[in-house]
N, C-alpha and C positions, 0 to 999 in steps of 0.2 A: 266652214264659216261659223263664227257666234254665233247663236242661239238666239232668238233677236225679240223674242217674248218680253214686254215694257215692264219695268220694276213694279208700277203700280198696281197690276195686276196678277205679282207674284207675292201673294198674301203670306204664305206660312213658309219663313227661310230658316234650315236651319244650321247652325254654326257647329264645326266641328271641333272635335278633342277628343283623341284618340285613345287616350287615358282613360277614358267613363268606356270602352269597347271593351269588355273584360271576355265577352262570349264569342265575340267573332273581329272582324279587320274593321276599318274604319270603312272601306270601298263597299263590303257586305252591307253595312248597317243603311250607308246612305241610299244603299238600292231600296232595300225595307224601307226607309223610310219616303222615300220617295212613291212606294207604290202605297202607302199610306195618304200621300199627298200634297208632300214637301213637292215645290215648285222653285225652289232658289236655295243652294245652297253655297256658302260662306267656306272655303278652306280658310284656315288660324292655326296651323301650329308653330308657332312661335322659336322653337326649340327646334326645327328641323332645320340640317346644312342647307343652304341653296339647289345644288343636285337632288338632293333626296325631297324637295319641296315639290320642285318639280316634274318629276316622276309622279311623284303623287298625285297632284292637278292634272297631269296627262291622262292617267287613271279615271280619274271621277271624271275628267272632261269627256272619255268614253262612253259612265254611264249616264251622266247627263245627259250627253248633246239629244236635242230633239225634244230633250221632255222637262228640264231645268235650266235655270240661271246657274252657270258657277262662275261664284265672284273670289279673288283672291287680297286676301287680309295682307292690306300696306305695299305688297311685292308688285309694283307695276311691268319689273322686267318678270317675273314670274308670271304672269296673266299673260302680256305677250306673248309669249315662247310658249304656254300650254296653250293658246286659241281660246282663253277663256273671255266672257261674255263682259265683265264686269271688276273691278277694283274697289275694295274697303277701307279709305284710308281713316286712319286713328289722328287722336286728335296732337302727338306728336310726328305723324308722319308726312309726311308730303302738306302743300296745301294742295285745295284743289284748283285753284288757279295753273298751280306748276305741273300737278299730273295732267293735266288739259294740255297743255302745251306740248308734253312726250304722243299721248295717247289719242289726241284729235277728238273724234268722232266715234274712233274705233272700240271702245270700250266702255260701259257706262262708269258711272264712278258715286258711289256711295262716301258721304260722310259723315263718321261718329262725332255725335253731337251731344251735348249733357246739359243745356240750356238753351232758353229762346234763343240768345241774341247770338249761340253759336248756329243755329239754326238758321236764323237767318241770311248770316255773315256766309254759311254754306249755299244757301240759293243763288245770293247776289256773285259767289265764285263760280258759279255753273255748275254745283252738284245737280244731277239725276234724282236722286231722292237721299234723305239723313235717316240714319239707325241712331234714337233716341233713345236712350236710357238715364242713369238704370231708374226703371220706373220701380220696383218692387226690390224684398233684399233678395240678394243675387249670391248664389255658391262660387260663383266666378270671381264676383267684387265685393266683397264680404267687407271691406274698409269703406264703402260709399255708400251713405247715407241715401235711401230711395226716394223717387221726388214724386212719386204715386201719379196715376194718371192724370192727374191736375198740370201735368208739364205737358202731357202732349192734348190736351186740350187750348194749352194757350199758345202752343206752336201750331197747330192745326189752326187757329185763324190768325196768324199772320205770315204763311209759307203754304207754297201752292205745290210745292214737288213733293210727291210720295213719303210719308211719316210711315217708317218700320219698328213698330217700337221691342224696345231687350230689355230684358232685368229683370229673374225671378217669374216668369209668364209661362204659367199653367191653363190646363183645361178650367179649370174652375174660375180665372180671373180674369183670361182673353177676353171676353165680350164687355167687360167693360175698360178694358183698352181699346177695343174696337170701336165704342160706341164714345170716348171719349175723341177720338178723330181720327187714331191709328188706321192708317190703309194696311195694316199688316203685324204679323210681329215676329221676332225671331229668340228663338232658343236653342238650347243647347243640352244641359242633362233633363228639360223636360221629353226631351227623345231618346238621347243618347242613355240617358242613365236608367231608361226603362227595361225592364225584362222583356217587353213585349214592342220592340222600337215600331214596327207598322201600324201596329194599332194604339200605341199612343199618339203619334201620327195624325190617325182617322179623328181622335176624342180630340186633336187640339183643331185641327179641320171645323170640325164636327161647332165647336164652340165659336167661331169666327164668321159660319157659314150665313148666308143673311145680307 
């Protein structure tokens, strides 16, 4: 069965990309970082066939279950079929209205949001909670302009479901995304890209904690 731990209290998610694992597998890193203190982790490779996506999810759904959220980026037949807990859909993918109607009850559903009023317009669909960015400049989105914690300060009063916020979020800047409203935040080479993936981990932990 899913993993049934509530988004809002799955504070540090982190999103994968297999590309920044230069020292070990992607399935390695998420255990590290996991025992660092990730509680939700996001699969995203984008560039993998359907089988081999899959497979994959299967894997991490191993090291997860019990101890994390694993939610799968956009692929709602993907999530299905690996037993995973959760779906991320993008802001060209699915709405969430339509992934509601495949997935019922049975999967939470996350949606990427880049503005209040898609924030919003996410609640009033029946998302679970929105990944809000990019708040800070991002290695990932290097073409989008950051909209600094000022954005989820003014989605945080008017949206009542879980604010995960992405975008360039480091130990050093989490607390005040946190403290801005974010129930959370998510990254990506701030774990992955570290030499030391569990204990950067702990320090983004560590900055959140509170």
């Amino acid at each position: 069965m899913p993993y049934t731990k509530k988004p809002f209290s799955s504070r540090l998610h982190l999103v994968s990309d297999r590309s920044l694992c230069k020292k070990m597998t992607l399935e390695e890193a998420v255990a590290q970082a996991m025992e660092g203190g990730v509680d939700a982790v996001h699969l995203r490779e984008r560039d993998m066939p359907s089988r081999e996506l899959w497979q994959l999810a299967c894997r991490l759904r191993d090291i997860t279950r019990g101890q994390a959220l694993l939610i799968i980026n956009d692929r709602v037949d993907v999530a299905l079929a690996s037993n995973a807990d959760g779906v991320q859909l993008g802001a060209m993918g699915l709405p969430v209205s339509a992934a509601r109607k495949i997935i019922g009850k049975r999967l939470f559903i996350g949606a990427s949001v880049h503005s209040v009023e898609e924030a919003v317009q996410a609640e009033r669909e029946g998302a679970d909670y929105i990944l809000l960015g990019t708040i800070y400049a991002s290695r990932s989105h290097p073409d989008i302009k950051p909209a600094g914690p000022e954005l989820v300060k003014k989605a945080s009063e008017v949206v009542r479901i879980p604010i995960i916020a992405i975008g360039g979020i480091d130990a050093g800047n989490a607390p005040e995304v946190i403290k801005a409203g974010a129930d959370g935040i998510a990254v990506i080479s701030a774990i992955l890209g570290s030499e030391d993936v569990r204990g950067a981990a702990r320090s983004l932990l560590a900055s959140i904690a509170g």
